[in-house]
Structure formats: C-alpha cells, structure tokens
DSSP file (Angstrom, degrees, kcal/mol; ACC not computed):
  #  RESIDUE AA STRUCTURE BP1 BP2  ACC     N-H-->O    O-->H-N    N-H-->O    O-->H-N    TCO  KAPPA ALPHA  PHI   PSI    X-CA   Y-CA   Z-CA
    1    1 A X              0   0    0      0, 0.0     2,-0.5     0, 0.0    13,-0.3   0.000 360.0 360.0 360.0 122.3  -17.9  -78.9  133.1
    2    2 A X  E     -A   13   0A   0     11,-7.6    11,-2.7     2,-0.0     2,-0.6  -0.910 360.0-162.0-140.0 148.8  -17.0  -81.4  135.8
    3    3 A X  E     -A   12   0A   0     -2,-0.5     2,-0.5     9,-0.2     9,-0.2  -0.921  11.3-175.5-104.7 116.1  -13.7  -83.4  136.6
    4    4 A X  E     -A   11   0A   0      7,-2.2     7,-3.6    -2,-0.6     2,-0.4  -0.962   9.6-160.8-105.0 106.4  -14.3  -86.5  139.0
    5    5 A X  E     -A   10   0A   0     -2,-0.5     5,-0.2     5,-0.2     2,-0.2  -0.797  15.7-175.3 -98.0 136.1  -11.1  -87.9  139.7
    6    6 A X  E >   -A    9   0A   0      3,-1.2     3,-0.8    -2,-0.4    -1,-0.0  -0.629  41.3 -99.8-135.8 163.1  -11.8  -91.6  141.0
    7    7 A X  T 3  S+     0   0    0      1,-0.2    -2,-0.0    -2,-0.2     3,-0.0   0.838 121.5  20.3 -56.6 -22.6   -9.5  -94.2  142.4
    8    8 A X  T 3  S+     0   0    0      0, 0.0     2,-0.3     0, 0.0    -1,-0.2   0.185 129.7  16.0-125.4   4.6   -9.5  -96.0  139.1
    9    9 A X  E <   -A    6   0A   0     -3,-0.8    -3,-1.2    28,-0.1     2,-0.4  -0.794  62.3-118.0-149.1-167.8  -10.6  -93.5  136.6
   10   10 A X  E     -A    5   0A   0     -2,-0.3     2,-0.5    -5,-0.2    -5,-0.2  -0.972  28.0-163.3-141.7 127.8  -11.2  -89.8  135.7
   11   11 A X  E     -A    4   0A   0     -7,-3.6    -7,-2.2    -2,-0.4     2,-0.4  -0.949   8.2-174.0-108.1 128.6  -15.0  -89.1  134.9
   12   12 A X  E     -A    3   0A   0     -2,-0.5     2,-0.5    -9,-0.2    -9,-0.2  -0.977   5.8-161.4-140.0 142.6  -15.5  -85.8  133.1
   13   13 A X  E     +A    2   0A   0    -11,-2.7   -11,-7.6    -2,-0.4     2,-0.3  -0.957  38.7  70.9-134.2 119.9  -19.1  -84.5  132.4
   14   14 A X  S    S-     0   0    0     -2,-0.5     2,-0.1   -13,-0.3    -2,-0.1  -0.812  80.9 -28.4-168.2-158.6  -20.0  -81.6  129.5
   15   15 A X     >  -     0   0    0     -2,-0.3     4,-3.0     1,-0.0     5,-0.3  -0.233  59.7-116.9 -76.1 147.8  -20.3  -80.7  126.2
   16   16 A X  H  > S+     0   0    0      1,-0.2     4,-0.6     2,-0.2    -1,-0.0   0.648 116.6  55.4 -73.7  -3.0  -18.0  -82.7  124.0
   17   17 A X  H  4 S+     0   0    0      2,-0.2     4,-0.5     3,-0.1     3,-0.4   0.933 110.5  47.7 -74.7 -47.5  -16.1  -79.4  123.0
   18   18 A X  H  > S+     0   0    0      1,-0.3     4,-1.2     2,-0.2    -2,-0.2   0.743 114.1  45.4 -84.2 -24.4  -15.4  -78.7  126.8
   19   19 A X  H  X S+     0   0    0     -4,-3.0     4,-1.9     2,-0.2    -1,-0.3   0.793 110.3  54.5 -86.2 -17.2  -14.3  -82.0  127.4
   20   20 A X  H  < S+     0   0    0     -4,-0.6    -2,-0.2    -3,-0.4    -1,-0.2   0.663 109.5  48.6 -56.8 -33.0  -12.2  -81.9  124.2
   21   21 A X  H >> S+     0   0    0     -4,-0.5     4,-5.0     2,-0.2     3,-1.7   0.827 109.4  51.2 -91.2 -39.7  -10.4  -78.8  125.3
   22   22 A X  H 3< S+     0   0    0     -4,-1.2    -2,-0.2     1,-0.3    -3,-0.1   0.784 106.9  55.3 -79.3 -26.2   -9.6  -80.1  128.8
   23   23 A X  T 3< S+     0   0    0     -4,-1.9    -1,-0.3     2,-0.2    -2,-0.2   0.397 109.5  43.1 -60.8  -6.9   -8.3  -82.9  127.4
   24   24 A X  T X4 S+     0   0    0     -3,-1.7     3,-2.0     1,-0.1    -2,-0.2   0.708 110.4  59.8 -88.6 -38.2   -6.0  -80.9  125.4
   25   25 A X  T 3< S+     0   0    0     -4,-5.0    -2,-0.2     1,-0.3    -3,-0.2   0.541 107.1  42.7 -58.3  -2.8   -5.4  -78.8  128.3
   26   26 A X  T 3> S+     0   0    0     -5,-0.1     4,-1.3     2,-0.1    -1,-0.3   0.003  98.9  73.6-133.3  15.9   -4.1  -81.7  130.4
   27   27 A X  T <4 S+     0   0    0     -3,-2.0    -2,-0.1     2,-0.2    -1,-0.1  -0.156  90.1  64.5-102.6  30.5   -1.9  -83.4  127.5
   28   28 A X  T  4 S+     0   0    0     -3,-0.0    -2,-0.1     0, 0.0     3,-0.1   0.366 112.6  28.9-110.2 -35.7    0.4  -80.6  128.0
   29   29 A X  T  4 S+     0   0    0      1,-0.3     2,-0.3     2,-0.0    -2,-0.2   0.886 125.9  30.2-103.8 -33.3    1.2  -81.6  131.3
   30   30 A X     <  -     0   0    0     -4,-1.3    -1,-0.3     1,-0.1    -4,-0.1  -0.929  55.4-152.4-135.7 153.8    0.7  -85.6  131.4
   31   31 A X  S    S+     0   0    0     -2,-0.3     2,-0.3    -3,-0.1    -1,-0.1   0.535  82.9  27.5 -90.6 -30.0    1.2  -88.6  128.5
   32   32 A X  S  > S-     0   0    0      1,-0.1     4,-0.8     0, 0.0    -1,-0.0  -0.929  77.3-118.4-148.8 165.3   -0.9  -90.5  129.8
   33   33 A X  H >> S+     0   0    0     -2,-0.3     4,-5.4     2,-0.2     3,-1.0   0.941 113.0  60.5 -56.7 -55.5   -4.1  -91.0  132.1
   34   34 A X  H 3> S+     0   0    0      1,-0.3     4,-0.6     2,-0.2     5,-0.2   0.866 106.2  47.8 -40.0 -83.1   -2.1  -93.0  134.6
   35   35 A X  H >> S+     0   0    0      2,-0.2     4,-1.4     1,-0.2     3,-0.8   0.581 106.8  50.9  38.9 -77.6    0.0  -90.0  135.0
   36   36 A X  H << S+     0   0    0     -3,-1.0    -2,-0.2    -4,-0.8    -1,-0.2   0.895 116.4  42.5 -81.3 -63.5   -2.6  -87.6  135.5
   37   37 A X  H 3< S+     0   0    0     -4,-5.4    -2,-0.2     1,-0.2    -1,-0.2   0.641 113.8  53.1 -76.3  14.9   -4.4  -90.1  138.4
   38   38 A X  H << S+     0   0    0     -3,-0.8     2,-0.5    -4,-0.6    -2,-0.2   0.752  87.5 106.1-107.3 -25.8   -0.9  -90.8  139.9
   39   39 A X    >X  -     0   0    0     -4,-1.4     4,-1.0    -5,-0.2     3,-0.6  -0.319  52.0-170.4  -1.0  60.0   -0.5  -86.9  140.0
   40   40 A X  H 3> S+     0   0    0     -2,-0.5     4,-4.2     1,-0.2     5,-0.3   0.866  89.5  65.2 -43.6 -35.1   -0.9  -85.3  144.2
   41   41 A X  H 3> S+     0   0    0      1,-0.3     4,-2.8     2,-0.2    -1,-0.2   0.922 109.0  33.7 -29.4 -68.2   -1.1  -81.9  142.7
   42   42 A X  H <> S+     0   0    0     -3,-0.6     4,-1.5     1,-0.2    -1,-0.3   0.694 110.6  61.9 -65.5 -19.7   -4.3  -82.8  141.1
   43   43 A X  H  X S+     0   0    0     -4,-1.0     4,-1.7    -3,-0.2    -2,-0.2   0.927 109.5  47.7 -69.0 -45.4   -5.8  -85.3  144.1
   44   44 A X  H  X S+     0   0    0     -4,-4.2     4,-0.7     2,-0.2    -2,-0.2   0.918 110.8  45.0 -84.6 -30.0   -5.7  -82.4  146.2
   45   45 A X  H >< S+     0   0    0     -4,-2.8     3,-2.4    -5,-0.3     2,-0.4   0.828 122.9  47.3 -47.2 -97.3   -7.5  -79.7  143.6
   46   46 A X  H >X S+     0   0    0     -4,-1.5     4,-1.5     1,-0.4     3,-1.1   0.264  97.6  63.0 -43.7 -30.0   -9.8  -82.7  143.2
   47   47 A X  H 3< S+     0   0    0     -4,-1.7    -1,-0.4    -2,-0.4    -2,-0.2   0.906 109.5  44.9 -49.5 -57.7  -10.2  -83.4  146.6
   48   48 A X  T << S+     0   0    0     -3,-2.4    -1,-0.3    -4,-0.7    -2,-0.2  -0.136 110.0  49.0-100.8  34.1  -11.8  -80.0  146.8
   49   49 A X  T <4 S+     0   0    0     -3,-1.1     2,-0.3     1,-0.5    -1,-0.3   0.474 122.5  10.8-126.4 -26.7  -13.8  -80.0  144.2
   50   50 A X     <  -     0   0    0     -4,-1.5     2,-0.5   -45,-0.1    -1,-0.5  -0.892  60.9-144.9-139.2 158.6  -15.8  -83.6  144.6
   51   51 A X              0   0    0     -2,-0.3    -4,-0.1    -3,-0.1    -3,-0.0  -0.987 360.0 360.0-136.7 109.2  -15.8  -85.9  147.5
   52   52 A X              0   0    0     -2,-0.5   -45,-0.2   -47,-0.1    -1,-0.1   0.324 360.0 360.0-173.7 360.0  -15.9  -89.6  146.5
C-alpha cells in the first residue's frame, strides 16, 4: 500500500481492500479530503515517505 499526498490530491495505490481500510482509517480523523491535504501532521509523515 502506498499514500502519495500531492498538492491537489491524495493518490493511494493497492488492493481495493487495503485502500478501503485506509480510507476508513482516515475518516475517523478527517470529514473530508480537503481536511486530510490541509492537515501538517500528515505533509510531514508524507514528506518522508514520497518526495514529489
């Protein structure tokens, strides 16, 4: 499973069960997408996980 968070998006690449779960797993903390890419916490995990 991989999360590429992008200036204007989130790209996330698996299986549709793993991306099904991570998307439940991140509706627990944000309502929306917008949310989720306005989110430093996660630009800076994401930062270290993909460079783009």
């Amino acid at each position: 499973m991989k999360i590429y968070r992008l200036e204007k998006g989130i790209v996330l690449i698996g299986k549709a069960w793993e991306i099904r779960t991570k998307l439940k797993e991140y509706h627990r903390t944000y309502a929306t997408v917008n949310e989720w890419l306005h989110d430093e916490k996660t630009l800076k995990q994401s930062s270290k996980v993909s460079k783009q």
